[in-house]
N, CA, C and O of each residue as an XYZ file, in Angstrom:
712
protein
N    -106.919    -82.368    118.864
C    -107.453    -81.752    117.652
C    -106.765    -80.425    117.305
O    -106.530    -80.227    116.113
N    -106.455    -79.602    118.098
C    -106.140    -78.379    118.072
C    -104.583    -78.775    117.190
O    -104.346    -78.099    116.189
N    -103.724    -79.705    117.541
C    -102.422    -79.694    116.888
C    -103.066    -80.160    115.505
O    -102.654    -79.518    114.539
N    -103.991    -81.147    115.229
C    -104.285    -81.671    113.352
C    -104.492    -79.945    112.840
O    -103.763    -79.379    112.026
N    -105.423    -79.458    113.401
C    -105.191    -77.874    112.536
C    -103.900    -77.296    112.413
O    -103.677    -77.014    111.236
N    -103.204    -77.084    112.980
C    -101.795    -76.106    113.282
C    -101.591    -76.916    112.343
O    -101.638    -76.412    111.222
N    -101.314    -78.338    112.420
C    -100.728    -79.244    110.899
C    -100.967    -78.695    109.787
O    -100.099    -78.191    109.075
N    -102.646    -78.755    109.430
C    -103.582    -78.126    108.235
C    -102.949    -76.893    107.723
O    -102.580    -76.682    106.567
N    -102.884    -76.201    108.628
C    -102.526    -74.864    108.121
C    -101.072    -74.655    107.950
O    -100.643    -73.659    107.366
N    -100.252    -75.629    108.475
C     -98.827    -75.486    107.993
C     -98.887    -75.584    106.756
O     -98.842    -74.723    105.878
N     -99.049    -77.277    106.697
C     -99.342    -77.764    105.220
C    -100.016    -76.923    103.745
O     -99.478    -76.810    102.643
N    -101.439    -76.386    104.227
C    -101.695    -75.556    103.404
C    -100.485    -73.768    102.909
O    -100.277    -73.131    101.876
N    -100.180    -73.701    103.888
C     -99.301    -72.237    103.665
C     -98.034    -72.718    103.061
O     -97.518    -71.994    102.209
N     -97.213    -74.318    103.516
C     -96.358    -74.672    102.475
C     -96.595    -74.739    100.946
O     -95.807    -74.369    100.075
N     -97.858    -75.295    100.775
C     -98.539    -75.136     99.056
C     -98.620    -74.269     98.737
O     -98.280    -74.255     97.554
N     -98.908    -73.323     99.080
C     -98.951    -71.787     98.701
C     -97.712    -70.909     98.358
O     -97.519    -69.972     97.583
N     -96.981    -71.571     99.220
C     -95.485    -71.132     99.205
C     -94.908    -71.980     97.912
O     -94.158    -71.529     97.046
N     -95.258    -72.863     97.965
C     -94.357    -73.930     96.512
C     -95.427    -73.244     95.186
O     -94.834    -72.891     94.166
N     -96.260    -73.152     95.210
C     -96.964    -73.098     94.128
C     -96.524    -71.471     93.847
O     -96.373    -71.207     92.654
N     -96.330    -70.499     94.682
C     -95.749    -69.391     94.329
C     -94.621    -69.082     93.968
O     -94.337    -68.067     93.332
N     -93.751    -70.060     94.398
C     -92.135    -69.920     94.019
C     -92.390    -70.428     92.820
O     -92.097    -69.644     91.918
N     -92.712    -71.184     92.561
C     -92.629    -72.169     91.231
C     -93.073    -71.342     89.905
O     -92.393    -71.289     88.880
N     -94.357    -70.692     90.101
C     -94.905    -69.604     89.413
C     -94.046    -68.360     88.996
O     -94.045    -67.858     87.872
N     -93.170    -67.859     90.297
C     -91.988    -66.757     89.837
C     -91.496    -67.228     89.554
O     -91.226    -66.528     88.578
N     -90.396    -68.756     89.329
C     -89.396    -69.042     88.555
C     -89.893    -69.404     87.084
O     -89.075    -69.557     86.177
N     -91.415    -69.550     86.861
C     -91.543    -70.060     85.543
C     -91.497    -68.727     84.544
O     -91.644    -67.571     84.939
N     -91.275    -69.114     83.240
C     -91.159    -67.501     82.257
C     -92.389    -66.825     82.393
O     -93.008    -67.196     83.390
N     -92.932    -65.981     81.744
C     -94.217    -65.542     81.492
C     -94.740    -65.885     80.323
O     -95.917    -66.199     80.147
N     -93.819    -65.832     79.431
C     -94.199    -65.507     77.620
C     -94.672    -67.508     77.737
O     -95.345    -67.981     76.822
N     -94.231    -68.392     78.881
C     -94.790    -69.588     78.884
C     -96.208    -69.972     79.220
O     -96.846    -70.918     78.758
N     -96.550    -69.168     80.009
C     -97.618    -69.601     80.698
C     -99.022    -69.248     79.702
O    -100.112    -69.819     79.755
N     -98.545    -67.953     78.656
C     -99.818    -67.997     77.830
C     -99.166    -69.016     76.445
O     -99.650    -68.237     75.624
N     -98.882    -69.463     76.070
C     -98.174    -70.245     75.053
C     -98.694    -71.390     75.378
O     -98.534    -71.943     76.465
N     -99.667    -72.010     73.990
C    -100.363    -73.641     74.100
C     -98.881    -74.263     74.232
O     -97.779    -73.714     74.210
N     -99.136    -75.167     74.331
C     -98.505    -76.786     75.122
C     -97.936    -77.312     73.650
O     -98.568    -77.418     72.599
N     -96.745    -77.563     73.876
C     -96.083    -78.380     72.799
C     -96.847    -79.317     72.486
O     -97.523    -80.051     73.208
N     -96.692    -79.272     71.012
C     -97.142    -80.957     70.260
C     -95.995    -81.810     70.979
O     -94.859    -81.469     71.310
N     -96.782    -83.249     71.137
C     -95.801    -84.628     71.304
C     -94.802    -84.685     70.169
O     -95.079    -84.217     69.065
N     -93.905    -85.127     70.377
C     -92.823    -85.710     69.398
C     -92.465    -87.347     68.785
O     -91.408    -87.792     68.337
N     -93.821    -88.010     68.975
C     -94.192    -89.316     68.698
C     -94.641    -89.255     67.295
O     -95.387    -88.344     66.935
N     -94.120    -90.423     66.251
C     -94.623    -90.639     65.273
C     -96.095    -90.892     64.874
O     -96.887    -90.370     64.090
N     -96.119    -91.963     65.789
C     -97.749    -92.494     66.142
C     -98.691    -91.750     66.292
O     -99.795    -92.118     65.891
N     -98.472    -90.061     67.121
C     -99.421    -89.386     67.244
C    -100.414    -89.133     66.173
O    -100.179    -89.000     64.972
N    -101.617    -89.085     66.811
C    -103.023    -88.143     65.420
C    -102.971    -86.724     65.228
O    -103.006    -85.769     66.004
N    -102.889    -86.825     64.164
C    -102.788    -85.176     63.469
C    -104.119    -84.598     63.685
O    -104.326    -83.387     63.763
N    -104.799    -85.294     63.756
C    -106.611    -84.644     64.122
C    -106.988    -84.509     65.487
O    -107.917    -83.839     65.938
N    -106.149    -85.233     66.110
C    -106.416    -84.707     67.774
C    -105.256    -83.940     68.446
O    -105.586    -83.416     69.510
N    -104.051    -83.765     68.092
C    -103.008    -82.552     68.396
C    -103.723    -81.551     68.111
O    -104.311    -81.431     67.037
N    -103.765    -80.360     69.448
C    -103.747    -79.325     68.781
C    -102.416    -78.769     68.215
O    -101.359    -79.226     68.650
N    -102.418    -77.879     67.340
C    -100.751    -77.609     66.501
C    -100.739    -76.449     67.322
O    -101.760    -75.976     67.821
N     -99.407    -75.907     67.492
C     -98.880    -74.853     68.383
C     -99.205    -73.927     66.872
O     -99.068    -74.237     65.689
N     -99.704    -72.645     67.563
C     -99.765    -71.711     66.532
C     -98.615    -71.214     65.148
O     -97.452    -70.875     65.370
N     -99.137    -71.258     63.965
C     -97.580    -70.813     63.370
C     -98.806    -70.226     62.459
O     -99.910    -70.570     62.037
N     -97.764    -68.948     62.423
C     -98.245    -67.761     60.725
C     -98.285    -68.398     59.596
O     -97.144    -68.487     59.141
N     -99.276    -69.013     58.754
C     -99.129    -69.443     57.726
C     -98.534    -68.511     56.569
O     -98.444    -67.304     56.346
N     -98.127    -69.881     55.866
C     -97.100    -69.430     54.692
C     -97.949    -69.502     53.474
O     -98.500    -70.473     52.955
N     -97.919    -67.946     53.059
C     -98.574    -67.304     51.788
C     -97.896    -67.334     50.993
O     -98.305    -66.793     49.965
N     -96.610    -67.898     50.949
C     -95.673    -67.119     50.282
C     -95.428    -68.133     49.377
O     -94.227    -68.313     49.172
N     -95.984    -68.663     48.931
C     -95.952    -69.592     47.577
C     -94.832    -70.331     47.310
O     -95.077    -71.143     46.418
N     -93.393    -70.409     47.817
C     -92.042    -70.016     47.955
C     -91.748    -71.872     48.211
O     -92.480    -72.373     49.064
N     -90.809    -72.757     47.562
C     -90.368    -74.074     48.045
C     -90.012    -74.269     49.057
O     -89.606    -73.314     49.719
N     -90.012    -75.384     49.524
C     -89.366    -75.672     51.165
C     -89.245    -76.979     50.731
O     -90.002    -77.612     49.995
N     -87.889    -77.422     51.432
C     -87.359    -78.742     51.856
C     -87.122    -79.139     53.087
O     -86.608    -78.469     53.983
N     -87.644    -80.659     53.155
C     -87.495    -81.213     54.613
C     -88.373    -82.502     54.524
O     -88.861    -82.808     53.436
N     -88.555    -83.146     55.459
C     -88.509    -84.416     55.543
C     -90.304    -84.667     55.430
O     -91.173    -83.991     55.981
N     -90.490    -85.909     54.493
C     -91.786    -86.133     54.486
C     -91.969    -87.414     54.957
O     -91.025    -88.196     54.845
N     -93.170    -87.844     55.545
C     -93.852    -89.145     56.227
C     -95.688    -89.391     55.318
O     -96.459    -88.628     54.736
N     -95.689    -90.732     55.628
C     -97.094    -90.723     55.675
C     -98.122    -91.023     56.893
O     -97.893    -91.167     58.094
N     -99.368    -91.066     56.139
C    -100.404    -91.310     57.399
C    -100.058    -92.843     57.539
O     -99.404    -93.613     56.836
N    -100.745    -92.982     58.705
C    -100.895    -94.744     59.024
C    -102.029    -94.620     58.865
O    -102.769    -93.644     58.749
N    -102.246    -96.302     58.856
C    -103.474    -96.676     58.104
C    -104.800    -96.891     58.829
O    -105.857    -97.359     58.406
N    -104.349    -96.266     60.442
C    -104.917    -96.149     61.715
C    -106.225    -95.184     61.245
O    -107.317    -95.467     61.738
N    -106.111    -93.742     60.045
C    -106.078    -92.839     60.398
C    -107.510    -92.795     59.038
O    -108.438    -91.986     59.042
N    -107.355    -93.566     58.319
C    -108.039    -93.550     57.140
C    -109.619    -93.971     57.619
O    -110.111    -94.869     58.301
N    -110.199    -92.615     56.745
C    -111.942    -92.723     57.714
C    -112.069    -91.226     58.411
O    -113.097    -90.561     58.543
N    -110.512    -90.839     58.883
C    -110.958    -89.964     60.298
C    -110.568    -88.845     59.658
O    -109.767    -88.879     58.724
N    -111.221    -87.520     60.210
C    -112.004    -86.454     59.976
C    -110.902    -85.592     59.889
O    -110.487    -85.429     61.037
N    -109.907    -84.660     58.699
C    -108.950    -84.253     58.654
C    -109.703    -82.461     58.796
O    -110.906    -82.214     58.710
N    -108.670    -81.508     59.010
C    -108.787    -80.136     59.220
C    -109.828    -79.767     58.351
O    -110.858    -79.435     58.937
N    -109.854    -79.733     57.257
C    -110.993    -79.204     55.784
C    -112.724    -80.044     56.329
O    -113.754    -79.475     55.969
N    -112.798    -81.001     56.941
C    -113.857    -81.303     57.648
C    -114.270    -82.573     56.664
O    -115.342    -83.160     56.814
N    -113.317    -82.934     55.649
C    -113.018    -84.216     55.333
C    -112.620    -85.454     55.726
O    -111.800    -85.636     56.626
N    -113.275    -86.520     54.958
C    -112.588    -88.136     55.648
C    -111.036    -88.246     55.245
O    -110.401    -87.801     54.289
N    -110.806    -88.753     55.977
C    -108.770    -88.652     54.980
C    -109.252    -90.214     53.753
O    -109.765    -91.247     54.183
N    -109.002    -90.031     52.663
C    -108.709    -91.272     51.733
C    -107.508    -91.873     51.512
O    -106.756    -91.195     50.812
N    -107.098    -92.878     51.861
C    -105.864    -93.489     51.570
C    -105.032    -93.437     50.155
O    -103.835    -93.462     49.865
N    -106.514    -93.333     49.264
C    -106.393    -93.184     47.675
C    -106.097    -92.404     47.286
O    -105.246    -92.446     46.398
N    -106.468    -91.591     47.592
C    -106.686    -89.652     47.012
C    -105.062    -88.820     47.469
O    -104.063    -89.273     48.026
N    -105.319    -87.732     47.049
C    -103.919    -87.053     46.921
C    -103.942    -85.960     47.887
O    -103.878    -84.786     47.522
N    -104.047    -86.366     49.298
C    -104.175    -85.404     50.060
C    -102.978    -85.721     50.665
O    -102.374    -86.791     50.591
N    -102.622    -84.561     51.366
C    -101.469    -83.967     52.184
C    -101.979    -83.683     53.597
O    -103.157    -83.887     53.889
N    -100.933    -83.131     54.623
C    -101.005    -82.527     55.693
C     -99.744    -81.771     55.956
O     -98.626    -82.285     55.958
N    -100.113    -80.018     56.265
C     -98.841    -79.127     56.595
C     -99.476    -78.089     57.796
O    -100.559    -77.556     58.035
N     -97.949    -78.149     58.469
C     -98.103    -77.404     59.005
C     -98.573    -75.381     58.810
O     -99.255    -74.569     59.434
N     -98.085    -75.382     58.117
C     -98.070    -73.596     57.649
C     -98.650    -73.424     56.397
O     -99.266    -72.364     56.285
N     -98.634    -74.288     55.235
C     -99.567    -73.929     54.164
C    -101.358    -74.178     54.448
O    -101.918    -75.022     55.147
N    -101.850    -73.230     53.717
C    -103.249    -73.077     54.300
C    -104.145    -74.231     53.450
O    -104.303    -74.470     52.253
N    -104.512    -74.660     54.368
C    -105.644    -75.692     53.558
C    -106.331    -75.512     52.477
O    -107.283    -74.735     52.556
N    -106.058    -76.141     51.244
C    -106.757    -76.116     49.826
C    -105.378    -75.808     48.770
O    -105.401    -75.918     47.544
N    -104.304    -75.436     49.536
C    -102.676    -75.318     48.898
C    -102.852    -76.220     48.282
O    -103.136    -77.287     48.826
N    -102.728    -76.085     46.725
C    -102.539    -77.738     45.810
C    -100.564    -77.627     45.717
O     -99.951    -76.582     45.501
N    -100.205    -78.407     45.849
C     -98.496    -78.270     45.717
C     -97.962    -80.186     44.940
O     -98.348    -81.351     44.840
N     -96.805    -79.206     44.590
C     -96.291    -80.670     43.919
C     -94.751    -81.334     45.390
O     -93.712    -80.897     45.884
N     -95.336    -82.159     45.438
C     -94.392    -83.444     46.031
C     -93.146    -83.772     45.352
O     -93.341    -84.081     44.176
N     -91.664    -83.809     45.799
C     -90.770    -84.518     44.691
C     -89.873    -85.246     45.823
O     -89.287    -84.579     46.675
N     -89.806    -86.591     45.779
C     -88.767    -87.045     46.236
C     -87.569    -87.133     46.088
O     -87.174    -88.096     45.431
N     -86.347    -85.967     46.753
C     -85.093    -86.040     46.324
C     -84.187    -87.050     45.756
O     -83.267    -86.984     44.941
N     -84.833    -88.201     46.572
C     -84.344    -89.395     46.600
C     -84.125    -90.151     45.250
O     -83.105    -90.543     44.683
N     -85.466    -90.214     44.938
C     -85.766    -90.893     43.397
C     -85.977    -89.842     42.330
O     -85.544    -89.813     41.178
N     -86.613    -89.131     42.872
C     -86.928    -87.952     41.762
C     -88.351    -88.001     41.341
O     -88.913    -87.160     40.641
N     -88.954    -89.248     41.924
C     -90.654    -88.822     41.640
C     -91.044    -87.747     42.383
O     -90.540    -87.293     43.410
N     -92.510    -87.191     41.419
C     -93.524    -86.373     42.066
C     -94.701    -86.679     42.039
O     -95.195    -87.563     41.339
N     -95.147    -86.112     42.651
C     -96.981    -86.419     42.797
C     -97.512    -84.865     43.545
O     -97.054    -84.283     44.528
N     -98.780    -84.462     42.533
C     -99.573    -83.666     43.117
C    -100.533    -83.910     44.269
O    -101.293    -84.878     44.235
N    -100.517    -82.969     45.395
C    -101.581    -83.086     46.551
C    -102.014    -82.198     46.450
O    -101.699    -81.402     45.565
N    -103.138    -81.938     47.546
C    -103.901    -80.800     48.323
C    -103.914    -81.003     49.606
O    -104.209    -82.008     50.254
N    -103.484    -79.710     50.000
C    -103.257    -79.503     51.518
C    -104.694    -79.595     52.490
O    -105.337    -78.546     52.533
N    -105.242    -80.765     53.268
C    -106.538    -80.642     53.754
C    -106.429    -81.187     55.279
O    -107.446    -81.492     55.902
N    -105.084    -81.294     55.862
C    -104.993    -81.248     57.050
C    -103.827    -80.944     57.740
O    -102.821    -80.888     57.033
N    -103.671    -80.709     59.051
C    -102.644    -80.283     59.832
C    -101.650    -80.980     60.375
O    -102.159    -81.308     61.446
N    -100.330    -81.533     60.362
C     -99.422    -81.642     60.674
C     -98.298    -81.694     59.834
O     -98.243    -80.768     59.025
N     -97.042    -82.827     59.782
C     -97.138    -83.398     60.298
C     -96.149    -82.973     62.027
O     -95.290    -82.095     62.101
N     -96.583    -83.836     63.161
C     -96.251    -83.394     64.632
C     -95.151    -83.939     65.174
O     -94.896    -84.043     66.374
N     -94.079    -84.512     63.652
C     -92.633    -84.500     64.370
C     -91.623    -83.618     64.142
O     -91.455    -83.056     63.059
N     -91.063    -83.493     64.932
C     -89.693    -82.353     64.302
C     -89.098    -82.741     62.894
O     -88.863    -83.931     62.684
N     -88.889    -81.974     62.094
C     -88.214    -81.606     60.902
C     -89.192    -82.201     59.747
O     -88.767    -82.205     58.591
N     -90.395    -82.666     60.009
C     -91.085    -83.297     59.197
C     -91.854    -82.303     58.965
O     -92.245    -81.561     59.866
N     -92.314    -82.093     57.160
C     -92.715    -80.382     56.614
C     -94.373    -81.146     56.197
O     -95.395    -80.499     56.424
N     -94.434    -82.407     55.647
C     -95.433    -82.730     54.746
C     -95.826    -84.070     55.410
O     -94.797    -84.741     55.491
N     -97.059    -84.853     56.004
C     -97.613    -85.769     55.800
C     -98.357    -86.246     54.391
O     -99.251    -85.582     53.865
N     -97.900    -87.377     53.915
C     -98.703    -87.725     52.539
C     -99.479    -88.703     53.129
O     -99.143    -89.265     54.172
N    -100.827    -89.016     52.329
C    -101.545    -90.430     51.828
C    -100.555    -91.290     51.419
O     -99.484    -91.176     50.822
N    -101.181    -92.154     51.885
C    -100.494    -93.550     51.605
C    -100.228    -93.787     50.148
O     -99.259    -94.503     49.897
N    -100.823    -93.377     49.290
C    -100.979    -93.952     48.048
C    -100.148    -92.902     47.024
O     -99.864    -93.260     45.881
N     -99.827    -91.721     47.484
C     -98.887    -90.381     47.118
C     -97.258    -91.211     47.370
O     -96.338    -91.538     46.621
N     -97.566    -91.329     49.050
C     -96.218    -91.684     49.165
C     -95.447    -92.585     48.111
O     -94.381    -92.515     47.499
N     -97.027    -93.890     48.246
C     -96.053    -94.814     47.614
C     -95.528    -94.464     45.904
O     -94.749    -95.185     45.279
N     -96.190    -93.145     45.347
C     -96.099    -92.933     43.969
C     -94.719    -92.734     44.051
O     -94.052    -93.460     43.314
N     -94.026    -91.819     44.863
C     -92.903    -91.002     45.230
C     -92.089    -91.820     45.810
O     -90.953    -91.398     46.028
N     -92.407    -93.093     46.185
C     -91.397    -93.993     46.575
C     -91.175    -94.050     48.213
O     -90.132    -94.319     48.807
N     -92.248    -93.773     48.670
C     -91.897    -93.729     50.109
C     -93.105    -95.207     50.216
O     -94.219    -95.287     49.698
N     -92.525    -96.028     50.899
C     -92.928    -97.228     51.539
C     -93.027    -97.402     52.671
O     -92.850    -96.388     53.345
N     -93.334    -98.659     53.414
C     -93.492    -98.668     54.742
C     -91.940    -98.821     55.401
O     -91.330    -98.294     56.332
N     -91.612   -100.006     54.221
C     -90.083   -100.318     55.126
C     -89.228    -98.763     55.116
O     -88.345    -98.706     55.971
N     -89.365    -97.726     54.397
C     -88.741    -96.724     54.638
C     -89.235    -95.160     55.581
O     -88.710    -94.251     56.223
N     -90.731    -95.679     55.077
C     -91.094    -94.529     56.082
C     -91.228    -92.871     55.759
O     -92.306    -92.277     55.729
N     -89.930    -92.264     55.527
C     -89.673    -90.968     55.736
C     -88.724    -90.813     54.418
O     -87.940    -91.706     54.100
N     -88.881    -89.449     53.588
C     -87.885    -89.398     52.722
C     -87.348    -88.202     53.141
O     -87.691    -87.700     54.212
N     -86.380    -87.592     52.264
C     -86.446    -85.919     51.946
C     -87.158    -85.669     50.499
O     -87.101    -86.344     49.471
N     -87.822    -84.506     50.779
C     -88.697    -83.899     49.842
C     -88.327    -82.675     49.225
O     -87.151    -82.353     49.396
N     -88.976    -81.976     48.606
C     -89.092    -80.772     48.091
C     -90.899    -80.656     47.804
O     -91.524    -81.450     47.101
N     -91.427    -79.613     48.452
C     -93.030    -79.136     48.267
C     -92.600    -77.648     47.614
O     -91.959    -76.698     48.063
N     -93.222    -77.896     46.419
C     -93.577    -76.607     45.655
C     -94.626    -76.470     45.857
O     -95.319    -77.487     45.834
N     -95.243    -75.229     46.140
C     -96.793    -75.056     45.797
C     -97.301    -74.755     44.148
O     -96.495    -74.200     43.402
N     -97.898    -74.927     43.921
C     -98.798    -74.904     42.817
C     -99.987    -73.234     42.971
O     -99.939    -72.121     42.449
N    -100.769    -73.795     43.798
C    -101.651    -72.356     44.106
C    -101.662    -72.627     45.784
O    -101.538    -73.708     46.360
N    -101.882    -71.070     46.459
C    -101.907    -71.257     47.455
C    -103.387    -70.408     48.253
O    -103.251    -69.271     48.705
N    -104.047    -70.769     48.289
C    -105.458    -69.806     48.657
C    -104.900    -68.390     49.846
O    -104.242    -68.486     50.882
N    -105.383    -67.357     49.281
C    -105.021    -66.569     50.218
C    -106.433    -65.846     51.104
O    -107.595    -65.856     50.697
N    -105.942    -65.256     52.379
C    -106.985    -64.795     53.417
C    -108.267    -63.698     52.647
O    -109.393    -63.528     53.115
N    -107.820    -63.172     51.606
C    -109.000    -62.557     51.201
C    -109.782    -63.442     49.862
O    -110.726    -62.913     49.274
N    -109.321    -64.713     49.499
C    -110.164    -65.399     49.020
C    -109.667    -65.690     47.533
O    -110.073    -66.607     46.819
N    -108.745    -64.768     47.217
C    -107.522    -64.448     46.144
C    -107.017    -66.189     46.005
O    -107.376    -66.776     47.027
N    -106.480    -66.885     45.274
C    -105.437    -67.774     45.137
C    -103.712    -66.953     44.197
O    -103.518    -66.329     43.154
N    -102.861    -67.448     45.320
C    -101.693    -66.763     44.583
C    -100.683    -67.831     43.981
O     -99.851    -68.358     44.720
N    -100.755    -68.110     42.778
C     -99.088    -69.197     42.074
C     -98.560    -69.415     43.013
O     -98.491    -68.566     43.901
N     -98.043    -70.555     43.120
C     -96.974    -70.781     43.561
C     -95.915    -70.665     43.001
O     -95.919    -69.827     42.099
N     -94.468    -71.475     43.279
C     -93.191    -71.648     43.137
C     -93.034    -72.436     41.968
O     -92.078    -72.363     41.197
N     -94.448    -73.532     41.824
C     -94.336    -74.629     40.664
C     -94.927    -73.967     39.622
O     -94.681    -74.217     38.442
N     -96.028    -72.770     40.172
C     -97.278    -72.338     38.962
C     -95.850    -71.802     38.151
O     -95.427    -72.398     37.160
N     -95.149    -70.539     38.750
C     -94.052    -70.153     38.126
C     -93.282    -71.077     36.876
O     -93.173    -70.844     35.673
N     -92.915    -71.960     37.523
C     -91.631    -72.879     36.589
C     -92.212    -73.433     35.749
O     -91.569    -73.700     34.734
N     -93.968    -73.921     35.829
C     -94.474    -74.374     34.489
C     -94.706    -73.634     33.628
O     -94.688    -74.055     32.471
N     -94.992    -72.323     33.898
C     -95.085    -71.386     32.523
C     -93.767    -71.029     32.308
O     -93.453    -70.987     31.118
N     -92.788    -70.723     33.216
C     -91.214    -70.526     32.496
C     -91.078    -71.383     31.578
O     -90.762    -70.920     30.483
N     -91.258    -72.882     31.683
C     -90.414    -74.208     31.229
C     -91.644    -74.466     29.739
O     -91.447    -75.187     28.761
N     -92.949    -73.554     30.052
C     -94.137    -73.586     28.695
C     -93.672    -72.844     27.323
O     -93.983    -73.075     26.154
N     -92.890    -71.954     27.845
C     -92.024    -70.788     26.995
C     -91.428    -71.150     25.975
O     -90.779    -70.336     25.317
């Protein structure tokens, strides 16, 4: 018996030893930093948590790649504390704040379609905008294609003191009203 302890306590002081080395070689600025989103298409935007990002007030266009929901997803409970509708003209972004109404344009074809921003993702790299199914398909995104490139103007963008500020599109429709 006396040697199973001497074992025990090797064993235990080796864990201690690995779990401490391992700890000094890891960064610091890592260890408080949530956990990467997956990089799977398939993933749920309602059960990722999203890695923190400063939302964008800044009313300002962005281009980059848009997707839609699957049809997995329709029913389930998006960020705004809404059902997602397959029908309806909802969106999902990462950095614009929920209730952002913005216009959609597919580079591709050149359609647009208006949304509202009412949930969070989308959780693949370079992808800026999840659409509804029924947006996409206005804009020409289908199943057999999937993914386009976009352009999201915002329209209005709700700001933290309760303010809504123009967007990039509010702009160009009163320029182009002129």
């Amino acid at each position: 018996m006396p040697k199973m302890a001497h074992f025990n306590r090797l064993a235990r002081g080796l864990m201690i030893w690995l779990v401490g080395t391992y700890a000094a070689n890891f960064p610091s600025h890592a260890l408080a930093a949530e956990p990467a989103a997956p990089q799977d298409a398939a993933s749920s935007p309602q059960r990722r948590s999203p890695e923190k990002r400063k939302p964008d007030l800044s009313g300002q266009k962005r281009i980059g790649k848009a997707s839609f929901y699957a049809k997995k997803f329709a029913g389930k409970k998006m960020a705004d504390g809404k059902k997602m509708n397959p029908q309806a003209d909802n969106a999902a972004s990462k950095t614009l704040p929920l209730g952002t109404k913005a216009k959609v344009t597919n580079l591709e074809t050149g359609q647009s379609a208006n949304v509202t921003i009412q949930d969070r993702g989308p959780y693949v790299k370079g992808r800026i905008v999840d659409l509804s199914p029924s947006t996409a398909k206005k804009i020409g995104i289908d199943e057999d294609k999937g993914v386009a490139k976009v352009k999201v103007d915002p329209i209005a963008v709700p700001q933290p003191d309760g303010s809504v500020k123009p967007g990039d599109a509010a702009k160009d429709a009163k320029s182009n009203s002129r």
